[in-house]
PDB file of N, CA, C and O in Angstrom, chain B, residues numbered from 101:
ATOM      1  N   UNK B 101     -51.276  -4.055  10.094  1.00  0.00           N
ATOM      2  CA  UNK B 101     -49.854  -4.155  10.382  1.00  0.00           C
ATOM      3  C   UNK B 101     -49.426  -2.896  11.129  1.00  0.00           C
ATOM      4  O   UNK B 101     -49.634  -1.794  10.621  1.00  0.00           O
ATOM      5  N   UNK B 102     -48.776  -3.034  12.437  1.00  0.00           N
ATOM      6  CA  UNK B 102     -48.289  -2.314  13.018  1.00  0.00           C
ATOM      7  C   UNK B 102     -46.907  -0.921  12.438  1.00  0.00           C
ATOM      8  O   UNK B 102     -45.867  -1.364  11.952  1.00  0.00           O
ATOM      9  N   UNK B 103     -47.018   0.083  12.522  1.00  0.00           N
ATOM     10  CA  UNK B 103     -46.616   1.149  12.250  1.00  0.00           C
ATOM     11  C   UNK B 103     -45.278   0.714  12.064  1.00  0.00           C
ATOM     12  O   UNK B 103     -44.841   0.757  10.914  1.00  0.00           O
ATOM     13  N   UNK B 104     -44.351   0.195  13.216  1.00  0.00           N
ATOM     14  CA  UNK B 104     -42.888  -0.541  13.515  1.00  0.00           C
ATOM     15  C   UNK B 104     -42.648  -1.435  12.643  1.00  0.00           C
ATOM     16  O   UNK B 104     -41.559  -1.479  12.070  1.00  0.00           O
ATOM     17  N   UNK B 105     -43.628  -2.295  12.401  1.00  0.00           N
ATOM     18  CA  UNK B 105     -43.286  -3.387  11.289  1.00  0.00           C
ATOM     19  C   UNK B 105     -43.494  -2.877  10.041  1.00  0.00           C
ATOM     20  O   UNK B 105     -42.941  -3.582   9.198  1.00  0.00           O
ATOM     21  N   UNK B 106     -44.205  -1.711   9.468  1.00  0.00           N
ATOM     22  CA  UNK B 106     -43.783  -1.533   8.215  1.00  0.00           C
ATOM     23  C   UNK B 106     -42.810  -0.646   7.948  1.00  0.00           C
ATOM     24  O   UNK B 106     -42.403  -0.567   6.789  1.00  0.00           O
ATOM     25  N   UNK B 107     -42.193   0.278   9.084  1.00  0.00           N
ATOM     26  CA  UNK B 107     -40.553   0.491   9.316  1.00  0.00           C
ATOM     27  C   UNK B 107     -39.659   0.153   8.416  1.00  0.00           C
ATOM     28  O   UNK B 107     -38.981   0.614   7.497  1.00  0.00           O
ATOM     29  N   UNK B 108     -40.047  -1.468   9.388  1.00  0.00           N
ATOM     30  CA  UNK B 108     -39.047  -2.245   9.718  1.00  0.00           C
ATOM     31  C   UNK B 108     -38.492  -3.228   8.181  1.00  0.00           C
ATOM     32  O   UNK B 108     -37.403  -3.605   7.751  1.00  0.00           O
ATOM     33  N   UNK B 109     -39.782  -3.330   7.778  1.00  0.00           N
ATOM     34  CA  UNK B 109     -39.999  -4.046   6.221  1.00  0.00           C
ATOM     35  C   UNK B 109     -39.354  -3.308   5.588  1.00  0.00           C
ATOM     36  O   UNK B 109     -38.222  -3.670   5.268  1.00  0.00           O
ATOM     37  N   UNK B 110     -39.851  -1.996   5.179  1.00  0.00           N
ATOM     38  CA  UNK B 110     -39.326  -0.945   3.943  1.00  0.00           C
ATOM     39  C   UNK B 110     -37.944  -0.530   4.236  1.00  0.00           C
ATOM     40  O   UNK B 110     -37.319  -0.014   3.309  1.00  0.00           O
ATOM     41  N   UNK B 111     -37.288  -0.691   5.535  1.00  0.00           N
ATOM     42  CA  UNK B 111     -35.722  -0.063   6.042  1.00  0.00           C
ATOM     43  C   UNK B 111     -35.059  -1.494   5.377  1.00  0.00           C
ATOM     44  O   UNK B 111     -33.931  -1.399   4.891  1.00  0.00           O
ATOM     45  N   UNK B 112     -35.677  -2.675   5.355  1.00  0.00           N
ATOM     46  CA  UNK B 112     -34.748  -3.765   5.165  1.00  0.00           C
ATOM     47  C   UNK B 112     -34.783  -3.984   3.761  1.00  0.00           C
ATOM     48  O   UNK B 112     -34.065  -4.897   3.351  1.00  0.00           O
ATOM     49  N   UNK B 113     -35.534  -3.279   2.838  1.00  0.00           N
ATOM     50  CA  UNK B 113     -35.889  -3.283   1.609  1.00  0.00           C
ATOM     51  C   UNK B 113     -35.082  -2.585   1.365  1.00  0.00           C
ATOM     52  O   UNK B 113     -34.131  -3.140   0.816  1.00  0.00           O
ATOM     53  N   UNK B 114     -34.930  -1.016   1.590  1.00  0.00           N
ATOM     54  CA  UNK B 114     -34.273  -0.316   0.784  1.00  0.00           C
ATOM     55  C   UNK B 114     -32.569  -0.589   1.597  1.00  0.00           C
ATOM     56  O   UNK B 114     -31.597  -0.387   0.870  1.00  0.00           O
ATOM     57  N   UNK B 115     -32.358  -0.954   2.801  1.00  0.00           N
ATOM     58  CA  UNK B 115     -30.913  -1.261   2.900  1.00  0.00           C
ATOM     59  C   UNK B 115     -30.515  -2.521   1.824  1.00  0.00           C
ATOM     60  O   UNK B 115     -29.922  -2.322   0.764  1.00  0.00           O
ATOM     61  N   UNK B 116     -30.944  -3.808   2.291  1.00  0.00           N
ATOM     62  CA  UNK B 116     -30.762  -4.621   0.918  1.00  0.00           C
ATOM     63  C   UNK B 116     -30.733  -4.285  -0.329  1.00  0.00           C
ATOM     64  O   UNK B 116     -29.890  -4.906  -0.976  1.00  0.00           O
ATOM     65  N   UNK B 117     -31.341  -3.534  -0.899  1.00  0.00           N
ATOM     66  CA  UNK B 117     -31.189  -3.357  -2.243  1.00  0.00           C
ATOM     67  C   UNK B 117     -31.214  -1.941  -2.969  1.00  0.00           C
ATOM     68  O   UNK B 117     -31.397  -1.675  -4.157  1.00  0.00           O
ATOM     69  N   UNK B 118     -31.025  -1.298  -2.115  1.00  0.00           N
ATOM     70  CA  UNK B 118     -29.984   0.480  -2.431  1.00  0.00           C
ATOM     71  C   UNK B 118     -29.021   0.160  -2.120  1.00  0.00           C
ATOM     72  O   UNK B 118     -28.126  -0.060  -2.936  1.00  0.00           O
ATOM     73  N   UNK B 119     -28.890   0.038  -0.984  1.00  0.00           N
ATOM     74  CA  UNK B 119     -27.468   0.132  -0.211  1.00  0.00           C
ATOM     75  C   UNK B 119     -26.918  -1.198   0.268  1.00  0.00           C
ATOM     76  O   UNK B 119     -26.240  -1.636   1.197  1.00  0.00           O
ATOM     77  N   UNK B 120     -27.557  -1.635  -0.845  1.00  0.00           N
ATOM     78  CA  UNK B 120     -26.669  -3.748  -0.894  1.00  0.00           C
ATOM     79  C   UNK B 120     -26.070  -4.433   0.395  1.00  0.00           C
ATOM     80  O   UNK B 120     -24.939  -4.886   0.575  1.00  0.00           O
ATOM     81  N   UNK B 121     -27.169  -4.374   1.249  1.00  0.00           N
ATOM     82  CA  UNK B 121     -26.684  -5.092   2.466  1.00  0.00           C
ATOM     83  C   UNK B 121     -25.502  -4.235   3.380  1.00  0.00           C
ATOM     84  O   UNK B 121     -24.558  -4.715   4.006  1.00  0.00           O
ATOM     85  N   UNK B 122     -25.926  -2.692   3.217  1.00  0.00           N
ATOM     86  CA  UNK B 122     -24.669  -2.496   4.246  1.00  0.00           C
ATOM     87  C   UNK B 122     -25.006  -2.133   5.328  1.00  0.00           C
ATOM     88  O   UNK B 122     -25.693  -1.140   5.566  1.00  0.00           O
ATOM     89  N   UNK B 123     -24.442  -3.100   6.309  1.00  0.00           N
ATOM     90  CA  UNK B 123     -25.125  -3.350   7.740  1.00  0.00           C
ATOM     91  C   UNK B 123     -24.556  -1.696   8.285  1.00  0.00           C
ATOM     92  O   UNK B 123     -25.096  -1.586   9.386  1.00  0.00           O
ATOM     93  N   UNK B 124     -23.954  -0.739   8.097  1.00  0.00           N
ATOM     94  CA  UNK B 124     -23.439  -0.061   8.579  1.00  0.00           C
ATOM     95  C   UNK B 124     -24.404   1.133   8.582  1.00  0.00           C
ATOM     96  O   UNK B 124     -24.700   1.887   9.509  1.00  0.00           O
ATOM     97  N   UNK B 125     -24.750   1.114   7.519  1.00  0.00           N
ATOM     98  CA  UNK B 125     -25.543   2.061   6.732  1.00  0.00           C
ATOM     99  C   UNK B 125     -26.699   2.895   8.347  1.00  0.00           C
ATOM    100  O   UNK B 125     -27.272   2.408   9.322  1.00  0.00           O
ATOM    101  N   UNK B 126     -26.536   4.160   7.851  1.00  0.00           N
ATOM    102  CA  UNK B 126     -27.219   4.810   8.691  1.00  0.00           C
ATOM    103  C   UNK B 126     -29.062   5.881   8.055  1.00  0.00           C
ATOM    104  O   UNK B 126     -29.216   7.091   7.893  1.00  0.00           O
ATOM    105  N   UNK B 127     -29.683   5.167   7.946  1.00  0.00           N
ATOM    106  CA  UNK B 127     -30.678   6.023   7.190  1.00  0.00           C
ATOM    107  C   UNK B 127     -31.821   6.114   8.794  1.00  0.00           C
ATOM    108  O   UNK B 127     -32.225   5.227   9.545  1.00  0.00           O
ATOM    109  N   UNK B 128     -32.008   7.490   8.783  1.00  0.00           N
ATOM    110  CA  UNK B 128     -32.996   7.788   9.641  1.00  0.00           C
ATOM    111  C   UNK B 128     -34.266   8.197   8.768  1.00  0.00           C
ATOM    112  O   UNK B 128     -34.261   8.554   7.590  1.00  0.00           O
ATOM    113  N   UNK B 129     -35.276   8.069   9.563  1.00  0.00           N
ATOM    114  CA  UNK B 129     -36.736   8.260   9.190  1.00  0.00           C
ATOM    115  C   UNK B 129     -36.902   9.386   8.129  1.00  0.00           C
ATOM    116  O   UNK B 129     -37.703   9.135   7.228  1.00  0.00           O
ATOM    117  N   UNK B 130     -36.335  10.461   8.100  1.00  0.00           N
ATOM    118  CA  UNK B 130     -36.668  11.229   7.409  1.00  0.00           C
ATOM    119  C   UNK B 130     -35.949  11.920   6.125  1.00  0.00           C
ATOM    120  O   UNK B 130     -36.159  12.847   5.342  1.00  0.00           O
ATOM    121  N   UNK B 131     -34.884  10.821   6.400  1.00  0.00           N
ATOM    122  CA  UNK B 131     -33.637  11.240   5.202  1.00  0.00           C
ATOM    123  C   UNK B 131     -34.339  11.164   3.825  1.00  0.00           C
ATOM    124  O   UNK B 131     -35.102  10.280   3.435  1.00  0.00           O
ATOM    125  N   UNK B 132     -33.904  12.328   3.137  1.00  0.00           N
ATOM    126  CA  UNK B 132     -34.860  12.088   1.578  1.00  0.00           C
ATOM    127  C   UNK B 132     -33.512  11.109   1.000  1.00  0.00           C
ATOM    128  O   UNK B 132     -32.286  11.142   1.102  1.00  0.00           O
ATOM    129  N   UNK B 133     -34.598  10.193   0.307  1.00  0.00           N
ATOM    130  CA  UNK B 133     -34.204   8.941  -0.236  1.00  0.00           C
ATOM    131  C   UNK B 133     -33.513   9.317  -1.898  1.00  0.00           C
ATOM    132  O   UNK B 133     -32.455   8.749  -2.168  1.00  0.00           O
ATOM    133  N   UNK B 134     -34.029  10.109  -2.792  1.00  0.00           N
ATOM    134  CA  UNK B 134     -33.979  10.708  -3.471  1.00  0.00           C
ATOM    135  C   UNK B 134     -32.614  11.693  -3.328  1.00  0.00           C
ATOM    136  O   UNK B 134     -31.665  11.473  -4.081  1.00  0.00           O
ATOM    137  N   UNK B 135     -32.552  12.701  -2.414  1.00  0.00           N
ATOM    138  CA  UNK B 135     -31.320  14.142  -2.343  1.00  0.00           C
ATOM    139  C   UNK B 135     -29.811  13.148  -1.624  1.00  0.00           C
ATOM    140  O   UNK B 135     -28.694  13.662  -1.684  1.00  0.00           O
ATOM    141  N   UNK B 136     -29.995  11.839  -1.032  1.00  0.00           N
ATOM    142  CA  UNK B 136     -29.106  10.791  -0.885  1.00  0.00           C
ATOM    143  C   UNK B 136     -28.229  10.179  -1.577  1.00  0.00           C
ATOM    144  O   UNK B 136     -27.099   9.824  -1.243  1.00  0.00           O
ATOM    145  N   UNK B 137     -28.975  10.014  -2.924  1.00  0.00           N
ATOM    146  CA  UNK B 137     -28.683   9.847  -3.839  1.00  0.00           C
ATOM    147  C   UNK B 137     -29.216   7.989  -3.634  1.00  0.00           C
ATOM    148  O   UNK B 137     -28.815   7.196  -4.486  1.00  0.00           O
ATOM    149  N   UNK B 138     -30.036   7.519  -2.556  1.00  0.00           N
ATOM    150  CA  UNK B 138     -30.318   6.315  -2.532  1.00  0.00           C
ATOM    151  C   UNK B 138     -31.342   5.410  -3.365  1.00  0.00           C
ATOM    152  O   UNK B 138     -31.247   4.185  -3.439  1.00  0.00           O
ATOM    153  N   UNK B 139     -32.388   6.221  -4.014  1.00  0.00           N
ATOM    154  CA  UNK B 139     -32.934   5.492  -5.011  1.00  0.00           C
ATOM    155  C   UNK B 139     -33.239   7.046  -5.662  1.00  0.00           C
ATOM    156  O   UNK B 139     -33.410   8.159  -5.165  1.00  0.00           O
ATOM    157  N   UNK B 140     -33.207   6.459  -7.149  1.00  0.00           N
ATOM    158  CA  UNK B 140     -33.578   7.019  -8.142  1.00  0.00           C
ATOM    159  C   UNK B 140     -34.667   6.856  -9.291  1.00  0.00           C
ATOM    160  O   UNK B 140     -35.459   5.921  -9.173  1.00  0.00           O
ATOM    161  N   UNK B 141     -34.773   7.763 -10.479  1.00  0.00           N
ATOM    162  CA  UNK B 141     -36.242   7.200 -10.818  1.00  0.00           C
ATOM    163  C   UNK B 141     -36.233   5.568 -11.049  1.00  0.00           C
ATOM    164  O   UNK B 141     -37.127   5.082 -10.356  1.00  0.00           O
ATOM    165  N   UNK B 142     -35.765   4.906 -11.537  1.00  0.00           N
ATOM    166  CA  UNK B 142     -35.784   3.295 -11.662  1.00  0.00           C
ATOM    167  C   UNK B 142     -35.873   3.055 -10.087  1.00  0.00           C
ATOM    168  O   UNK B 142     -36.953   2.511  -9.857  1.00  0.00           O
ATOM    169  N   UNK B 143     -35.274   3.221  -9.126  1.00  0.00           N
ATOM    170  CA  UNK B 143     -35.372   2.567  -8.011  1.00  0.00           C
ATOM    171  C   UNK B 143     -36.508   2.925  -7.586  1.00  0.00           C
ATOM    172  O   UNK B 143     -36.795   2.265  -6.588  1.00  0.00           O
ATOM    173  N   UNK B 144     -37.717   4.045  -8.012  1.00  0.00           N
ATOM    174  CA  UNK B 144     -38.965   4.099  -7.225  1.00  0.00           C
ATOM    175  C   UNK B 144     -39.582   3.179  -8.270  1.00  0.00           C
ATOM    176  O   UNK B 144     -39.600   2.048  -7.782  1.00  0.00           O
ATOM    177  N   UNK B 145     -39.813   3.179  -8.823  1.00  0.00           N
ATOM    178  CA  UNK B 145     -40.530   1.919  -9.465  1.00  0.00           C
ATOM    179  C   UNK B 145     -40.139   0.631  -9.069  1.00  0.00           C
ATOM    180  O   UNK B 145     -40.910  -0.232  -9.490  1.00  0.00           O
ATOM    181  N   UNK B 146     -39.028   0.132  -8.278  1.00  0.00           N
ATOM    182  CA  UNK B 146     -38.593  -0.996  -7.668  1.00  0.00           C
ATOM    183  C   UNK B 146     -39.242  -0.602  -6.303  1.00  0.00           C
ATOM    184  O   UNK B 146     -39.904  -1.527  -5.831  1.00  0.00           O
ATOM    185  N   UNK B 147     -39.225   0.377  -5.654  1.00  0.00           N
ATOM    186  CA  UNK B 147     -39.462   0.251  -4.538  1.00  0.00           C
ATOM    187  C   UNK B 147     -41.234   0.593  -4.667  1.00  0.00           C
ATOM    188  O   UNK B 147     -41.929   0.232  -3.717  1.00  0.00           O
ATOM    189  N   UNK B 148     -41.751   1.129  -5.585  1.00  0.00           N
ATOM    190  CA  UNK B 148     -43.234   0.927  -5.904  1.00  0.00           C
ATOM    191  C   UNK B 148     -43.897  -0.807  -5.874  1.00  0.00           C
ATOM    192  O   UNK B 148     -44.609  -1.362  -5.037  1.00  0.00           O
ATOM    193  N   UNK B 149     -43.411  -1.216  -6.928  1.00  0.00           N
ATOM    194  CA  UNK B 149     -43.718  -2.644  -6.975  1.00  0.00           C
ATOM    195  C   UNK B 149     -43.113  -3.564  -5.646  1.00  0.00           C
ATOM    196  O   UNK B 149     -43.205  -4.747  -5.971  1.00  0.00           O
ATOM    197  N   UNK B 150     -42.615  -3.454  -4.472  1.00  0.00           N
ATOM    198  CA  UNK B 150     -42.395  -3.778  -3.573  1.00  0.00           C
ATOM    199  C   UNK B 150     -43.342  -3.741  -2.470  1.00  0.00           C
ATOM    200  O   UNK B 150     -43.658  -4.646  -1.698  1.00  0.00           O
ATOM    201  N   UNK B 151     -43.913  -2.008  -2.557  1.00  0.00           N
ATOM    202  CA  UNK B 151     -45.031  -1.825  -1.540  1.00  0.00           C
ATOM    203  C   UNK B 151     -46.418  -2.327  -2.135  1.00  0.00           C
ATOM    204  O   UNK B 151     -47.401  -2.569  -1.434  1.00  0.00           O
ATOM    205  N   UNK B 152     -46.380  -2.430  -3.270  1.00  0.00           N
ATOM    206  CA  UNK B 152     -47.876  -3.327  -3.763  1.00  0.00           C
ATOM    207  C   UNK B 152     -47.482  -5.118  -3.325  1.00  0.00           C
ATOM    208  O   UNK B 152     -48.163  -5.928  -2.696  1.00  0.00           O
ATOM    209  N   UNK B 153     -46.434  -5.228  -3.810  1.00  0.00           N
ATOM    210  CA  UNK B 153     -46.541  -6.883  -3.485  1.00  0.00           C
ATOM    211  C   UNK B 153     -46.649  -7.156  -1.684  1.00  0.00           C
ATOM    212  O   UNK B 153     -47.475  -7.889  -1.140  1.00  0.00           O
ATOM    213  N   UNK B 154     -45.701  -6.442  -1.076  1.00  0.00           N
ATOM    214  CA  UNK B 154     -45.471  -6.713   0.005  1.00  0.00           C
ATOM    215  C   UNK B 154     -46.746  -6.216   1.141  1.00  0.00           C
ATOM    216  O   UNK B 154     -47.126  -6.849   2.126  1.00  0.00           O
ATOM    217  N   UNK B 155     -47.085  -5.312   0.805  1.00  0.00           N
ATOM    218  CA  UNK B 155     -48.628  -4.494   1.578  1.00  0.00           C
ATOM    219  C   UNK B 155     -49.632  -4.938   1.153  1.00  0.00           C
ATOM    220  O   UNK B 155     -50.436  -4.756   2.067  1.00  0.00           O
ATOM    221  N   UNK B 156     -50.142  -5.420   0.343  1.00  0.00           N
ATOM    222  CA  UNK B 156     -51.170  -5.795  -0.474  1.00  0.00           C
ATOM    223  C   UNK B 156     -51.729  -4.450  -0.581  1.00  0.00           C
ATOM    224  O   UNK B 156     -52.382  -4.021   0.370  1.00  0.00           O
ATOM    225  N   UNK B 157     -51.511  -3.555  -1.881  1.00  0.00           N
ATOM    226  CA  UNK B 157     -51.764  -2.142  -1.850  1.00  0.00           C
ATOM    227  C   UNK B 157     -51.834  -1.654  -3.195  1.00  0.00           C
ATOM    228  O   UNK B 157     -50.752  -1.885  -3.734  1.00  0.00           O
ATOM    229  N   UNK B 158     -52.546  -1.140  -3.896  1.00  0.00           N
ATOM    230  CA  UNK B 158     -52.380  -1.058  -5.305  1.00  0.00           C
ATOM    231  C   UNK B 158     -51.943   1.151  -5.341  1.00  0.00           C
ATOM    232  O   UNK B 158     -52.606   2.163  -5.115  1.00  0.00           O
ATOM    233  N   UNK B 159     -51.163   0.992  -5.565  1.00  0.00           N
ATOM    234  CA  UNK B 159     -50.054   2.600  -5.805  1.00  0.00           C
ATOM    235  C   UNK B 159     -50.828   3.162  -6.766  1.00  0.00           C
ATOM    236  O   UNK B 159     -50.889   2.317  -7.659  1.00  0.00           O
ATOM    237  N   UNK B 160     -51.530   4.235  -7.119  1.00  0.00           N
ATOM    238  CA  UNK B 160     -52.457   5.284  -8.184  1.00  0.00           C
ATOM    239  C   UNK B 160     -50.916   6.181  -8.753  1.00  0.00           C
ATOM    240  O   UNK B 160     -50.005   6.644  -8.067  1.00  0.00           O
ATOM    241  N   UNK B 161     -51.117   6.179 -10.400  1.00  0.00           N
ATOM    242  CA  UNK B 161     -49.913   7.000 -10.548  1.00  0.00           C
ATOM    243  C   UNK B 161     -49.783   8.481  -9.676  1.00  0.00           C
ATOM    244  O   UNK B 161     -48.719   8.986  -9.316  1.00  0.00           O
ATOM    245  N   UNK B 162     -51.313   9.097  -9.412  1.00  0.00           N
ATOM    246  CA  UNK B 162     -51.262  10.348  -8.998  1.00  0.00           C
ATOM    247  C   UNK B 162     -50.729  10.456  -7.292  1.00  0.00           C
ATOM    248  O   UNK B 162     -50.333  11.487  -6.748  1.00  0.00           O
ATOM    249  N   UNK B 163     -50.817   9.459  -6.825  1.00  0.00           N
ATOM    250  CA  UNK B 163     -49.942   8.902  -6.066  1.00  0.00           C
ATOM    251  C   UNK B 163     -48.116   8.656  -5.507  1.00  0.00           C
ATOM    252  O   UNK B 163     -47.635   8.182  -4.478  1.00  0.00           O
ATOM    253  N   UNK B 164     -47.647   9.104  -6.467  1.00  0.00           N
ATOM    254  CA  UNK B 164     -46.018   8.634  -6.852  1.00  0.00           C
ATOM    255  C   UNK B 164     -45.695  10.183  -6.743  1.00  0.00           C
ATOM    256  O   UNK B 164     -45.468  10.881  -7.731  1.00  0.00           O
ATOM    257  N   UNK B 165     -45.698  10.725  -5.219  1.00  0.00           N
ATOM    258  CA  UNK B 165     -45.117  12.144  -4.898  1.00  0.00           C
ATOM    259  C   UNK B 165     -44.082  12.134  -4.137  1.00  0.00           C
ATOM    260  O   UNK B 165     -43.765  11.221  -3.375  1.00  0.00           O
ATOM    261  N   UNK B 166     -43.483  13.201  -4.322  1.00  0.00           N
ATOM    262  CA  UNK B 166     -42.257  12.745  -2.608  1.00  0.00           C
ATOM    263  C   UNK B 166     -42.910  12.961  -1.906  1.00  0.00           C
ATOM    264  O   UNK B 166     -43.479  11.887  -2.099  1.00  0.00           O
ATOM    265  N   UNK B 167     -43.670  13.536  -0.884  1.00  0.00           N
ATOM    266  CA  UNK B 167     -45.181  13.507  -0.082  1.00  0.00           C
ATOM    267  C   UNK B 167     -44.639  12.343   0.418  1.00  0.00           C
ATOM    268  O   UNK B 167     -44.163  12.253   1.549  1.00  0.00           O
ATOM    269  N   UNK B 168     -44.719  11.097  -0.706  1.00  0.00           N
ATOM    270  CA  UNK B 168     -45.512   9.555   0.377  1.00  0.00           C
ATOM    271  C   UNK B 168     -43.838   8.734  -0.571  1.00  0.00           C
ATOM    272  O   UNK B 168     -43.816   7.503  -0.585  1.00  0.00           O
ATOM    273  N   UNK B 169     -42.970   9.274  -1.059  1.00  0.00           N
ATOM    274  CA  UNK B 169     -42.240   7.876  -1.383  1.00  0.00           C
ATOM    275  C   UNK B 169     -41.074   8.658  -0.748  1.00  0.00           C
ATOM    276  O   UNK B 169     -40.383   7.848  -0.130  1.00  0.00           O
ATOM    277  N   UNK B 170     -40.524  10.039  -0.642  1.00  0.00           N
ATOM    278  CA  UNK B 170     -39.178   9.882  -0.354  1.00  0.00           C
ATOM    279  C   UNK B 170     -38.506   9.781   0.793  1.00  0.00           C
ATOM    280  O   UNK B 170     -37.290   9.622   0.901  1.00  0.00           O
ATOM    281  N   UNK B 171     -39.274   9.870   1.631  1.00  0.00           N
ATOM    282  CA  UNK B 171     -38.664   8.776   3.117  1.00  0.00           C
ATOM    283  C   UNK B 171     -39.238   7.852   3.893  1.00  0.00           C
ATOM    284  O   UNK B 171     -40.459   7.893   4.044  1.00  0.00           O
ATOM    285  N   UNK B 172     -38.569   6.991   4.437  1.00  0.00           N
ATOM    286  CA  UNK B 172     -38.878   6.005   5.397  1.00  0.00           C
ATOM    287  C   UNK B 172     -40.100   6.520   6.245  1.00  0.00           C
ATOM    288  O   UNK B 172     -40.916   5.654   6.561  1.00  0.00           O
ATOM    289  N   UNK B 173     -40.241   7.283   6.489  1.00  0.00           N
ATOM    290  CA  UNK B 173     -41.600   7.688   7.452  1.00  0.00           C
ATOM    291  C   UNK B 173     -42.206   8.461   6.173  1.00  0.00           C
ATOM    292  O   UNK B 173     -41.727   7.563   5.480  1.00  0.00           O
ATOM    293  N   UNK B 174     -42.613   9.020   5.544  1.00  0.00           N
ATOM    294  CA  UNK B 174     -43.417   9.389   4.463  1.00  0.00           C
ATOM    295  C   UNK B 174     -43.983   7.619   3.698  1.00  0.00           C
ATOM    296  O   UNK B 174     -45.157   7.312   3.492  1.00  0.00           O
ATOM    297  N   UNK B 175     -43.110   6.983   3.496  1.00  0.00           N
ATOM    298  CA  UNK B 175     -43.655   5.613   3.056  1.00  0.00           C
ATOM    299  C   UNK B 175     -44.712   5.233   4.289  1.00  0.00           C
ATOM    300  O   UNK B 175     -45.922   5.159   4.078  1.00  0.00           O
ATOM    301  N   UNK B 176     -43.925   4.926   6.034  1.00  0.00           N
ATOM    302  CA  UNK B 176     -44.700   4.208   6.089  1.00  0.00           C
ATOM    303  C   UNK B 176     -46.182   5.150   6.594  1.00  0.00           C
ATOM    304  O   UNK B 176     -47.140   4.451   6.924  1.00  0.00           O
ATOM    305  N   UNK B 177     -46.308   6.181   6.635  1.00  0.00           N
ATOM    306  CA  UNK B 177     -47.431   7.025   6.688  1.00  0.00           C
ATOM    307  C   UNK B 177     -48.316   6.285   5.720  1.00  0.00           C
ATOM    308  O   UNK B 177     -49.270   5.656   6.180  1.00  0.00           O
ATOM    309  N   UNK B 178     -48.022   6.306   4.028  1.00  0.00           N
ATOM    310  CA  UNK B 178     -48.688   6.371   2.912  1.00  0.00           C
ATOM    311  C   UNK B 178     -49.461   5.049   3.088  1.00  0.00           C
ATOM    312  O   UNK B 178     -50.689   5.016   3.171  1.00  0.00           O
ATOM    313  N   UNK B 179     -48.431   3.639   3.154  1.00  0.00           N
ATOM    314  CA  UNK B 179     -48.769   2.604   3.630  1.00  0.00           C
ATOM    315  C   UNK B 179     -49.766   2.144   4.717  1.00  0.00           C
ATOM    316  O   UNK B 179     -50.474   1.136   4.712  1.00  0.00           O
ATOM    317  N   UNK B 180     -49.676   2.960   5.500  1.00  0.00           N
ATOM    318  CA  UNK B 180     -50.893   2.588   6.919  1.00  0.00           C
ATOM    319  C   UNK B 180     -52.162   3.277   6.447  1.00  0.00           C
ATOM    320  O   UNK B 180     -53.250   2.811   6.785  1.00  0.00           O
ATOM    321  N   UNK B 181     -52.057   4.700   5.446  1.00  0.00           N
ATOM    322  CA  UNK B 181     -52.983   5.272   5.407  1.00  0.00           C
ATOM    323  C   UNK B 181     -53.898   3.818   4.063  1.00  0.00           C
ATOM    324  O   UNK B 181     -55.013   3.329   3.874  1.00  0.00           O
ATOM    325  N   UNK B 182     -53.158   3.766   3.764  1.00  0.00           N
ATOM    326  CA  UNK B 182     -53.536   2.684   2.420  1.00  0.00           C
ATOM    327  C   UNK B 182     -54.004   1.507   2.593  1.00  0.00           C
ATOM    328  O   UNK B 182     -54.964   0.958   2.051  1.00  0.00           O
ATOM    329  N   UNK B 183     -53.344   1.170   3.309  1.00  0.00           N
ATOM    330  CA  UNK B 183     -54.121  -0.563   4.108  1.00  0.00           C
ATOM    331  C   UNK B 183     -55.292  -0.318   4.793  1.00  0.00           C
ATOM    332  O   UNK B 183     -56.195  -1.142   4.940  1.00  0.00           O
ATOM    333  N   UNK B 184     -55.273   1.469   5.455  1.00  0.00           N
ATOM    334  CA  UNK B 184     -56.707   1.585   6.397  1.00  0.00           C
ATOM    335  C   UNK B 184     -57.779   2.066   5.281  1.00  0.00           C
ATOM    336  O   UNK B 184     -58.857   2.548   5.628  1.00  0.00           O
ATOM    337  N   UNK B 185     -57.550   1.964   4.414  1.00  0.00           N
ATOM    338  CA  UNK B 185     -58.692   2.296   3.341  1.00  0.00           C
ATOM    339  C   UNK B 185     -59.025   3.710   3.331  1.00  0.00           C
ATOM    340  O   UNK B 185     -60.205   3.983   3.112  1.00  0.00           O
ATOM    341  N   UNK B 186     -58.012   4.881   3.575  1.00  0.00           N
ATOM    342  CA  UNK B 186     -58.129   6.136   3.781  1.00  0.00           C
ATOM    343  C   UNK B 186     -58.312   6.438   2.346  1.00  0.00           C
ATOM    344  O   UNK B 186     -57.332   6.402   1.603  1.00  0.00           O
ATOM    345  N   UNK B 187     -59.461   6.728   1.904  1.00  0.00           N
ATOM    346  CA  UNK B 187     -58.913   8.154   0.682  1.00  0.00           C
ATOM    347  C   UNK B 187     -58.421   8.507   0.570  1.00  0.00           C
ATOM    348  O   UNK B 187     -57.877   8.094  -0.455  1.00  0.00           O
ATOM    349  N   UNK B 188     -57.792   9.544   1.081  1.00  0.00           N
ATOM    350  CA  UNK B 188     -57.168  10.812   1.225  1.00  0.00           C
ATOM    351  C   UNK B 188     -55.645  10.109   1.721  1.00  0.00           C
ATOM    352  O   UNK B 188     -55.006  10.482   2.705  1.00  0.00           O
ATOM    353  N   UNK B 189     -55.246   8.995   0.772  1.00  0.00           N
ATOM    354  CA  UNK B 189     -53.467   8.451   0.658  1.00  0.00           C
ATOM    355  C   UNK B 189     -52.790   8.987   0.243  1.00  0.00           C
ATOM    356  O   UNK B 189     -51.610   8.984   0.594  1.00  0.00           O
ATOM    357  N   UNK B 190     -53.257   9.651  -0.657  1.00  0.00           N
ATOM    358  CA  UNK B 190     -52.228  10.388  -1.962  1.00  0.00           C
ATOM    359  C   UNK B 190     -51.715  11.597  -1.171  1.00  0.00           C
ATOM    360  O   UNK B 190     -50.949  12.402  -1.701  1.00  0.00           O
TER     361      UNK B 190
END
């Protein structure tokens, strides 16, 4: 899956259901998702179980850093590295 399309997936994930459909909403690539106040600890575990169902990707707890979850481009880094069978995801 192309770099753009998993963007594009995880921006429509977390606008739908952080920020409940608000078409207005402005989140750029690198906004921490977290200091936003846009997801919190319950919402990474929503947005965990999202990138396993939706990527076909299984998440290692040692894994669950801001590193790879608290922005839109830190996700989809973690994600491409993960689908390419990289080790070195975490």
């Amino acid at each position: 899956m192309a770099e753009q399309l998993i963007d594009q997936a995880l921006r429509h994930f977390i606008i739908e259901n952080f920020l409940y459909g608000e078409k207005t909403a402005v989140l750029k690539d690198d906004d921490s998702l977290s200091e936003k106040g846009i997801v919190d600890s319950t919402g990474v575990l929503e947005l965990i179980s999202y990138v396993e169902t939706e990527f076909e990707i299984a998440v290692n707890d040692e894994e669950i850093v801001p590193e790879n979850f608290d922005s839109i481009a830190n996700l989809t880094r973690y994600v491409q590295k993960k689908r390419s069978g990289d080790p070195h995801a975490a």
